[in-house]
C-alpha positions in Angstrom: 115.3 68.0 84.2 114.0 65.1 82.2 110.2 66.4 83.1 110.1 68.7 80.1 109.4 65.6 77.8 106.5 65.1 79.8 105.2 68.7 80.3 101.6 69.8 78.7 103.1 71.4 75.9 104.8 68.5 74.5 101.8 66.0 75.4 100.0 66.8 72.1 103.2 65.5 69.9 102.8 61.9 71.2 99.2 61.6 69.7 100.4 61.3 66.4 102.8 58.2 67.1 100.3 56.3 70.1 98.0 56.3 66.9 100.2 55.0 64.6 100.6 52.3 67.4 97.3 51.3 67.6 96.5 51.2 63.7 99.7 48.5 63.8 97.9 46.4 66.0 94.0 47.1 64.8 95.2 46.2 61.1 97.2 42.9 62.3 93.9 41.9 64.0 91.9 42.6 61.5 93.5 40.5 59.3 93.1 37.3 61.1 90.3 34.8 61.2 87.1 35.6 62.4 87.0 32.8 65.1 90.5 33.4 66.2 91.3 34.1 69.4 93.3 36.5 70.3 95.9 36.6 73.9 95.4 40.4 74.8 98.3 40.7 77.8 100.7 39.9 74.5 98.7 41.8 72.8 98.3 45.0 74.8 102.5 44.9 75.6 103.6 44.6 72.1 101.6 47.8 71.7 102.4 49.8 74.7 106.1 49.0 74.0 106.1 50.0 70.3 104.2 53.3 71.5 106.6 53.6 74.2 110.2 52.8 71.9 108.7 55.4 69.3 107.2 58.0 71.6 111.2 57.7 73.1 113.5 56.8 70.2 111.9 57.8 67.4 111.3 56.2 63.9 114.3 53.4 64.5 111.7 51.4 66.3 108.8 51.6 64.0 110.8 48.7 62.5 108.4 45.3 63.7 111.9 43.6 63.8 113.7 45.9 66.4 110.8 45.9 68.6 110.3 42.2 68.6 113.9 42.0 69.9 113.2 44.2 72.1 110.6 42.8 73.8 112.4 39.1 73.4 115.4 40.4 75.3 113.5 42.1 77.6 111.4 39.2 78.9 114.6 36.6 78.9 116.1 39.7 80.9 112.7 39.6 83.6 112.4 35.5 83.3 116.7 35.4 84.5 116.1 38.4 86.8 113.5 35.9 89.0 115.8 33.5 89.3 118.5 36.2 91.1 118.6 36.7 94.9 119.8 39.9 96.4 123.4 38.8 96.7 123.9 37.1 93.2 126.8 34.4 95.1 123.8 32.8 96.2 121.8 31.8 93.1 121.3 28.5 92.5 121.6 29.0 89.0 124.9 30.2 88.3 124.2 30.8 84.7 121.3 33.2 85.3 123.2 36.2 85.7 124.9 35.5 82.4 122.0 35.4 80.8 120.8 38.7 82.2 123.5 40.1 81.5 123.1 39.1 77.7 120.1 40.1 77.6 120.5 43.6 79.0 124.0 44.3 76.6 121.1 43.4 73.7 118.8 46.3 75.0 121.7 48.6 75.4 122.7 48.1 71.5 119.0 48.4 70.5 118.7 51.6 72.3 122.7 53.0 70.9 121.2 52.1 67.5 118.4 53.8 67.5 120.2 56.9 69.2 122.7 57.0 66.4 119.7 57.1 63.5 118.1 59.8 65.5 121.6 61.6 65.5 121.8 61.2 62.1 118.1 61.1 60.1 115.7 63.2 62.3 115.2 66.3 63.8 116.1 67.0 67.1 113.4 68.1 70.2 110.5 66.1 69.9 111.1 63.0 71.5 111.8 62.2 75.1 115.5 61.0 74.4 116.5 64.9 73.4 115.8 66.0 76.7 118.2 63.1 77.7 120.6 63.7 75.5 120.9 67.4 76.2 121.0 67.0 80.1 123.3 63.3 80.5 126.9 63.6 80.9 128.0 60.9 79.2 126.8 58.6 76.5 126.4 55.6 79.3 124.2 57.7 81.5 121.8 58.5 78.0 121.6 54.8 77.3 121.0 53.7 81.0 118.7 56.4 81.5 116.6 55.8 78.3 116.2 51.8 79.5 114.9 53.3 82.6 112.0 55.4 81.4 111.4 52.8 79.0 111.0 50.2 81.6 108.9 52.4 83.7 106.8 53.0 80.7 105.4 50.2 79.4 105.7 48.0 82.8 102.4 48.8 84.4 100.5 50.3 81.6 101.0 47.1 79.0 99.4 45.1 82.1 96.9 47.5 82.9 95.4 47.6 79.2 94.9 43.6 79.3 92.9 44.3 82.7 91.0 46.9 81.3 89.9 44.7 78.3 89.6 41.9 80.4 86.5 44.1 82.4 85.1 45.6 79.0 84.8 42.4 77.6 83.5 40.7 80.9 80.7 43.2 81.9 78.8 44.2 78.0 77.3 46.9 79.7 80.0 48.5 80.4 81.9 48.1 77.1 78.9 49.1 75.2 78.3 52.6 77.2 82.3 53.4 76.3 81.4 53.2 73.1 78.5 55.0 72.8 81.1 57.6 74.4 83.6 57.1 72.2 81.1 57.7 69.1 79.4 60.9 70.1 82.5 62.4 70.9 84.9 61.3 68.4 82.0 59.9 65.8 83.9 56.9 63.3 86.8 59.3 62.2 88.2 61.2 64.2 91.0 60.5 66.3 91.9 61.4 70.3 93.8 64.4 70.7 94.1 67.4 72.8 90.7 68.9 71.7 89.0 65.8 72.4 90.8 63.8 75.3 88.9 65.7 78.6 85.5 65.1 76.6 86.2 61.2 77.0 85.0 61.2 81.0 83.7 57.9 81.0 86.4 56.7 79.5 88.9 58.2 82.4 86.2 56.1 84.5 86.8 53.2 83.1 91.2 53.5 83.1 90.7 54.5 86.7 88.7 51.8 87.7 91.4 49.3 85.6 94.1 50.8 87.9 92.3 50.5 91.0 90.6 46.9 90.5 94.7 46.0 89.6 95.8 47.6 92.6 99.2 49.4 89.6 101.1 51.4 91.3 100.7 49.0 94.2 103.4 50.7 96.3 106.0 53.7 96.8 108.9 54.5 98.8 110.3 57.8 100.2 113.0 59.2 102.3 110.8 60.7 105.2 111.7 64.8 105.8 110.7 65.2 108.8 110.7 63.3 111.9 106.7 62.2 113.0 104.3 60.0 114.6 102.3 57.7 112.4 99.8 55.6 114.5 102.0 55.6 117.9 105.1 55.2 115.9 107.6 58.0 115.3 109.1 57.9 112.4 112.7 59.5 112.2 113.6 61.7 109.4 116.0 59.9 106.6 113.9 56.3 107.8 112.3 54.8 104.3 109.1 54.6 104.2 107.2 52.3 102.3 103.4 53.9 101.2 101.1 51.1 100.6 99.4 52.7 97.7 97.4 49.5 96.5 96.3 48.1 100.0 94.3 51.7 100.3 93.0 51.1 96.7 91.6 48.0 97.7 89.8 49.4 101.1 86.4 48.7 101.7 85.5 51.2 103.6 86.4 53.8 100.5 85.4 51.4 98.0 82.1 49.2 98.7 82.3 46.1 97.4 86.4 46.3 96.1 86.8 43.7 94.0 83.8 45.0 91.8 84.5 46.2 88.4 82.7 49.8 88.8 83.8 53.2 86.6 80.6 54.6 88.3 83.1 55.0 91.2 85.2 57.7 89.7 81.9 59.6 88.3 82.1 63.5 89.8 79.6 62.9 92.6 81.4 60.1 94.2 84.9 61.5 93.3 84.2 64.6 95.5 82.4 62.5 98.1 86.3 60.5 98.8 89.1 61.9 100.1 91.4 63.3 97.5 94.1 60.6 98.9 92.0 57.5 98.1 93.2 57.2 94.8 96.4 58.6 93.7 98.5 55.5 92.2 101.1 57.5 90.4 102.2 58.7 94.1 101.5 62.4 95.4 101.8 65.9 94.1 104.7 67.9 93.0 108.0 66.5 91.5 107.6 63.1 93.7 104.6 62.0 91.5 105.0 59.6 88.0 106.2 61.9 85.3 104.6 60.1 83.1 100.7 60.1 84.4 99.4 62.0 81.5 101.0 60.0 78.8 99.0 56.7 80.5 95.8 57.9 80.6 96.2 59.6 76.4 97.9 56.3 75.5 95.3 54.3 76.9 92.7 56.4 75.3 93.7 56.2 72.0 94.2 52.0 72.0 90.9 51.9 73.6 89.2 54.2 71.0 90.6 52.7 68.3 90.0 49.1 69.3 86.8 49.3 70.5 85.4 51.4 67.5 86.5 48.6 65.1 85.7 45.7 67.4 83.5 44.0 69.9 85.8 42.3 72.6 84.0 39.2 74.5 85.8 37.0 76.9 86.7 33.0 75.4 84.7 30.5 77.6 83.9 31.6 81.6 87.9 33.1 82.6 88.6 34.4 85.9 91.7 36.5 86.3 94.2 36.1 89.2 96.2 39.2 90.4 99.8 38.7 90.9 101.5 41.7 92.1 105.2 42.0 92.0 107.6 44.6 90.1 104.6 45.1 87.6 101.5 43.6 88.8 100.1 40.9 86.4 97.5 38.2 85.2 98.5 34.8 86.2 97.3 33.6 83.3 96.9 35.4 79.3 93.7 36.2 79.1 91.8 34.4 75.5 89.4 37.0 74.0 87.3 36.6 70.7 86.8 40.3 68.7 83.7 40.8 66.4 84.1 43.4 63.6 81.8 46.4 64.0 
């Protein structure tokens, strides 16, 4: 039901506040020091989760404040979360779930707030919530539900962005063919949209190969429909099934050399020469795939146009990035980038 919100005539209307987004952070960098250095994880989340609380709620969380808290909550939430086994009797710490639980009741008023000034100050339709709203049956499911997409929103992509910059900034070559892209398509004005976004190819090529080299979307789980036999083992029908998504992504004998940084892979040629099953981290076809695939790819593009066609990113000192994989895969460590005006 909720999959309206995400359908390809409502894609275009989330343009407008992605790019509003990305001017936030662009200006905020822009008005720092030239030798400054900037962490781009921290970076790259506080954007992806103001895009995401706008694209979802609406103008409530344009507020720098609300998303702040937001994001404070939701990290004290993830850091107490850690800390709880699967039966909560046996945590060591018997203050943690307290603390999630504060944390979580912060969330839930954020997201009631910004419900009731949608309610009350904007017009009704264009954001995800009204599809929500207009399907929940209570006001608890609305707020729980809204958490959820939020969650699943700017979880992977926030992390994936960092990665992706991390590469582009690592490998000039790369970073510098992107934006000769991103200039002879969009030129030093104009902004991605609808129109535009297919022309970007190697800029696809270069989220793809983020998403892959990350191994996001590192895993999925089904109810098996059928009963079958999977390598000498049947599988009942009703037994969950765990698809290892990432471990595929990170096969050598798809992808030569797989800890390479290569958007070359994901060129037409060598698309076509893989199976079509190689690469699908937002799980399969049909109404079991990520509803929100096509939002990632135009939110990405738009943060990547917009930074890149301002500033030159280069890495601070000789980093290395470990891959820690886990409810959202992750950096170890925030990754320290300089950025040279244009």
């Amino acid at each position: 039901m909720y999959d309206r919100a995400f359908a390809h005539n409502r894609l275009g209307s989330y343009f407008k506040t992605f790019q509003k987004s990305a001017d936030v952070i662009v200006q905020q960098w822009s008005a720092r020091g030239k030798d400054e250095l900037f962490p781009i994880c921290e970076e790259t989340f506080k954007f992806v989760l103001r895009s995401s609380m706008c694209s979802m709620l609406g103008e409530y969380c344009e507020n720098d404040e609300v998303v702040y808290n937001f994001r404070k909550a939701y990290l004290k939430a993830n850091e107490e979360l850690s800390k709880i086994p699967g039966d909560p009797a046996h945590c060591e710490d018997p203050k943690a779930m307290e603390r999630f639980q504060e944390a979580l009741t912060f969330m839930r008023k954020t997201v009631k707030c910004a419900l009731e000034y949608h309610r009350t100050t904007t017009s009704h339709g264009n954001l995800a919530v009204d599809e929500i709203v207009e399907y929940a049956s209570d006001e608890e499911t609305v707020i729980c539900d809204c958490i959820t997409y939020l969650f699943a929103s700017f979880h992977n992509t926030g992390k994936m962005l960092s990665i992706c910059l991390f590469y582009l900034a690592k490998h000039e070559d790369i970073q510098d063919k992107l934006y000769t892209e991103i200039l002879k398509v969009l030129g030093n004005s104009q902004l991605v949209d609808e129109s535009n976004l297919r022309s970007l190819k190697y800029m696809r090529q270069v989220i793809d190969e983020s998403i892959r080299c990350g191994a996001f979307g590192a895993f999925a789980a089904r109810y098996q429909d059928v009963d079958i036999t999977l390598g000498g083992y049947k599988i009942l029908k009703n037994t969950p099934v765990v698809q290892a998504l990432g471990i595929v992504m990170r096969d050598e004998k798809i992808w030569p050399m797989p800890m390479k940084f290569d958007p070359d892979r994901f060129n037409e040629e060598n698309t076509k020469a893989r199976s079509p099953f190689a690469f699908k981290p937002f799980g399969f076809s049909g109404k079991r795939a990520c509803p929100g695939t096509k939002l990632v790819y135009r939110e990405s593009s738009v943060l990547l146009a917009t930074i890149l066609r301002r500033f030159k990113i280069e890495l601070h000192g000789d980093q290395q990035i470990e891959i820690e994989h886990g409810l959202a895969t992750h950096s170890t460590e925030e990754i320290w980038a300089k950025l040279v005006k244009r």
